[in-house]
C-alpha positions as CSV (number, residue, x, y, z in Angstrom):
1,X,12.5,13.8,-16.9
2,X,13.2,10.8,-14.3
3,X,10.6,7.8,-14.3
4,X,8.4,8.8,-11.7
5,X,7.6,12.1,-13.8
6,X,6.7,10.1,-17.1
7,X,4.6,7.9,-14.3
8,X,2.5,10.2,-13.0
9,X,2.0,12.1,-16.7
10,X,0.6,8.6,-17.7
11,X,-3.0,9.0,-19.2
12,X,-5.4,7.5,-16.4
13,X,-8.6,6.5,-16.3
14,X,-9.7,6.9,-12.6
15,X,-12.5,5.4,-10.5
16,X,-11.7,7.4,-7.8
17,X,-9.0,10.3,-7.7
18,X,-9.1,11.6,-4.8
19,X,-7.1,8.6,-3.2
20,X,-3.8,9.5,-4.1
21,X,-3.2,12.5,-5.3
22,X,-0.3,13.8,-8.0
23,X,3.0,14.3,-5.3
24,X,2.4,10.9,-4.0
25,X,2.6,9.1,-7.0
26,X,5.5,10.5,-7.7
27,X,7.1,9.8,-4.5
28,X,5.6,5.7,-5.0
29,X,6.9,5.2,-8.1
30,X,10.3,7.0,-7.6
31,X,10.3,4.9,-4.1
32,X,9.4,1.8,-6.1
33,X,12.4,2.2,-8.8
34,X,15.0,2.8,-6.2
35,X,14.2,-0.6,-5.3
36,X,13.6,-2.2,-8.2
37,X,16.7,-4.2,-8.5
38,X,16.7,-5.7,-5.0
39,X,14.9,-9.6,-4.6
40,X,11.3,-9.7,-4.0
41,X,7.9,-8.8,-5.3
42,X,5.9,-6.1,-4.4
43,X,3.0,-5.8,-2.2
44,X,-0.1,-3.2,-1.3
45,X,-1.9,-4.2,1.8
46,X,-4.6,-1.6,1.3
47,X,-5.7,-1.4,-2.2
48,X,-8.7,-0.2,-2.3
49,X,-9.9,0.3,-6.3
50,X,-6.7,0.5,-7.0
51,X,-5.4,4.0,-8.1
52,X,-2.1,3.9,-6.0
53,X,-1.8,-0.3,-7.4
54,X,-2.0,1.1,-11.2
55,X,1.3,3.7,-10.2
56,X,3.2,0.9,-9.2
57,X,2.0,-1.6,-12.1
58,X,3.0,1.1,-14.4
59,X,6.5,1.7,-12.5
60,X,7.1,-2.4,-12.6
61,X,5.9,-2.1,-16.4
62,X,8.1,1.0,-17.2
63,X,11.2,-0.8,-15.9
64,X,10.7,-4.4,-18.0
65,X,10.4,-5.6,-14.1
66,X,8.8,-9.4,-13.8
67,X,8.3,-8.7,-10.3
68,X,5.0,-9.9,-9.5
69,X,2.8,-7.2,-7.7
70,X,0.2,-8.2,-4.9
71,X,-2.7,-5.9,-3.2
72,X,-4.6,-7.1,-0.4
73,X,-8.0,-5.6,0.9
74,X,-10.8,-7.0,2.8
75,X,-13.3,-5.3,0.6
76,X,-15.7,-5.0,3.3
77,X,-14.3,-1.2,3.8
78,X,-12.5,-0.1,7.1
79,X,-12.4,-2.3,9.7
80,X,-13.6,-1.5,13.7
81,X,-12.0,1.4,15.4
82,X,-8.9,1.3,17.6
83,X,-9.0,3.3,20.9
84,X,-6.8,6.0,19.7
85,X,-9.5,6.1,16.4
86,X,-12.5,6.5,18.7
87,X,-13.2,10.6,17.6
88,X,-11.4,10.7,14.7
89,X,-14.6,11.2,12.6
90,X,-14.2,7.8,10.3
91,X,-16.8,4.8,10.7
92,X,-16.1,0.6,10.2
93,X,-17.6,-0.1,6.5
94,X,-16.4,3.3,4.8
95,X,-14.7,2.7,1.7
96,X,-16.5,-0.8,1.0
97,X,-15.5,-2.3,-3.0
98,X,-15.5,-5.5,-4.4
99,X,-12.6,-7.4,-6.3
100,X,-14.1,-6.5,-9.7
101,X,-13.7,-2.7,-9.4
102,X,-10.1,-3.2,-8.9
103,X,-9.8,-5.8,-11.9
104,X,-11.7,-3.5,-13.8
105,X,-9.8,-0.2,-12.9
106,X,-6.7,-2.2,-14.2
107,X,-8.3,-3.7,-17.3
108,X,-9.7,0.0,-18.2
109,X,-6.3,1.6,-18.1
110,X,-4.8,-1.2,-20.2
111,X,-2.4,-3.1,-17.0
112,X,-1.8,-6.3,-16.2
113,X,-4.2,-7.0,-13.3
114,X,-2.1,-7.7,-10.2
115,X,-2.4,-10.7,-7.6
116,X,-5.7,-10.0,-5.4
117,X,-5.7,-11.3,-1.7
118,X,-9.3,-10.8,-0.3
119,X,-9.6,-10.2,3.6
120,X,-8.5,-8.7,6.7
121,X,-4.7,-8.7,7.2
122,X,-4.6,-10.3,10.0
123,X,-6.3,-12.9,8.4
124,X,-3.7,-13.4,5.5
125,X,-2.7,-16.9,4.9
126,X,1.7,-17.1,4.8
127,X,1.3,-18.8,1.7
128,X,-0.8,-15.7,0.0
129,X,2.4,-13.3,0.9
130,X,5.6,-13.6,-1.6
131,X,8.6,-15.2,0.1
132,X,10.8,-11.9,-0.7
133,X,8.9,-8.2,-0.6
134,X,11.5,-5.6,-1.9
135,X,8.9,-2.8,-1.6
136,X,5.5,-2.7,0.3
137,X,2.9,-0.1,0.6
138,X,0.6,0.2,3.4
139,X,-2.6,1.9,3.4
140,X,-4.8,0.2,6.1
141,X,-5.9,3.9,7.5
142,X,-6.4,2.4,11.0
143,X,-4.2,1.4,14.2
144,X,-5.0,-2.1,13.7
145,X,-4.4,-2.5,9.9
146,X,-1.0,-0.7,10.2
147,X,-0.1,-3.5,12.8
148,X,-0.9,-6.3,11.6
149,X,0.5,-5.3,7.9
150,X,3.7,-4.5,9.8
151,X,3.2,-8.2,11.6
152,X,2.9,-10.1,8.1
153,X,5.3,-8.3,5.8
154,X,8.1,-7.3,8.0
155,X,10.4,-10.1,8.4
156,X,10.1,-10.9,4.5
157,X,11.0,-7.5,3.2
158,X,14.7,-8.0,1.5
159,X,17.6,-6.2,3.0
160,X,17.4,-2.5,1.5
161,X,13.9,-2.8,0.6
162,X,11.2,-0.1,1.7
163,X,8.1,0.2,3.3
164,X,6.1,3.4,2.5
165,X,3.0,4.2,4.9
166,X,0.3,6.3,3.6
167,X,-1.7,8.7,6.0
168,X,1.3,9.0,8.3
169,X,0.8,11.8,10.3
170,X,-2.5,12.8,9.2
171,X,-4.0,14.1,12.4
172,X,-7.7,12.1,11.2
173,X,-6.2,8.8,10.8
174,X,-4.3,8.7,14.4
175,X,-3.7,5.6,14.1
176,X,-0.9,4.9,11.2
177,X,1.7,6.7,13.2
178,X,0.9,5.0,16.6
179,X,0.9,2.0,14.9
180,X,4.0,2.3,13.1
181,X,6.0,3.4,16.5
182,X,4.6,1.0,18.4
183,X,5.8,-1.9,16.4
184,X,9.2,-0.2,15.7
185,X,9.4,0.2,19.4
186,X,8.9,-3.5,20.0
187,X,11.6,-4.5,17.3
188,X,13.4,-1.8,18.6
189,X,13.8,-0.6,15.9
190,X,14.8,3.5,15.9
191,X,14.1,6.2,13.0
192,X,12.9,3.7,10.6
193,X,9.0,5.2,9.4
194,X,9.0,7.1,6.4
195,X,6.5,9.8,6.2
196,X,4.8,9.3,3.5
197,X,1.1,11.3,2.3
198,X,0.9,13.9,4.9
């Protein structure tokens, strides 16, 4: 049995499970401990009430790591649609929380609450982001979420780190993938997106 199995049997006690579901926590935490070695923390921008935070607190915990984990959200729910999100069926607000449902989700489950960052990524302040990022997950759903994640965490992601995308692909959430190519396109940057949570 390799890590990410013994990850995703963990017992968990969930707010919401629908999320994440099993496959993908196995592909987070096996992505995670790939990287685990390499400089830099580790980063959500997308957090939500934190199921897919716990699977990579448990990874982190699983391999003695010290590498400090960091989930931002604005916690007012999704933010306005992009032109390319205009009928995809989702509406600005959905999927509103507060800080405390996160804390709490840790706290329930026994984990080491990680590092909250409240607001909209654009919005970030440099000095809220680690230095080094050896693994990031992003789950902003929308175009413009996608983008500006890419915008803050990019440049700091170690060489040999990853970046994992959630919803890429999904034909409701049109706006990960255009995201993603459109800021690979401007780095030019080729072959690069993972597809990750089809």
């Amino acid at each position: 049995m390799n890590i990410a199995d013994i990850i995703i049997s963990s017992p968990d006690k969930a707010v919401d499970a629908s999320i994440i579901n099993r496959d993908q926590k196995y592909h987070l935490s096996k992505a995670l401990s790939e990287v685990v070695h390499i400089e830099g923390d580790v980063v959500e921008l997308g957090c939500y009430v934190g199921e897919s935070s716990k699977t990579l607190r448990r990874t982190l915990n699983y391999l003695s790591s010290d590498k400090k984990l960091y989930v931002y959200d604005s916690f007012e729910g999704l933010p306005p649609l992009h032109e390319c999100e205009k009928n995809c069926g989702w509406r600005p607000g959905t999927l509103k929380t507060t800080e405390d449902v996160i804390v709490g989700n840790f706290n329930a489950n026994g984990l080491l609450p990680p590092i909250v960052c409240k607001g909209w990524f654009k919005d970030i302040p440099l000095d809220k982001l680690p230095e080094k990022i050896c693994f990031a997950f992003l789950d902003g759903d929308f175009y413009d979420s996608i983008y500006d994640s890419l915008e803050k965490i990019y440049d700091r992601v170690s060489y040999g780190g990853i970046i994992l995308f959630h919803d890429y692909g999904r034909p409701d959430l049109p706006g990960v993938e255009k995201a993603v190519a459109d800021f690979f396109n401007k780095k030019n940057i080729k072959n690069a997106a993972n597809n990750f949570g089809r």
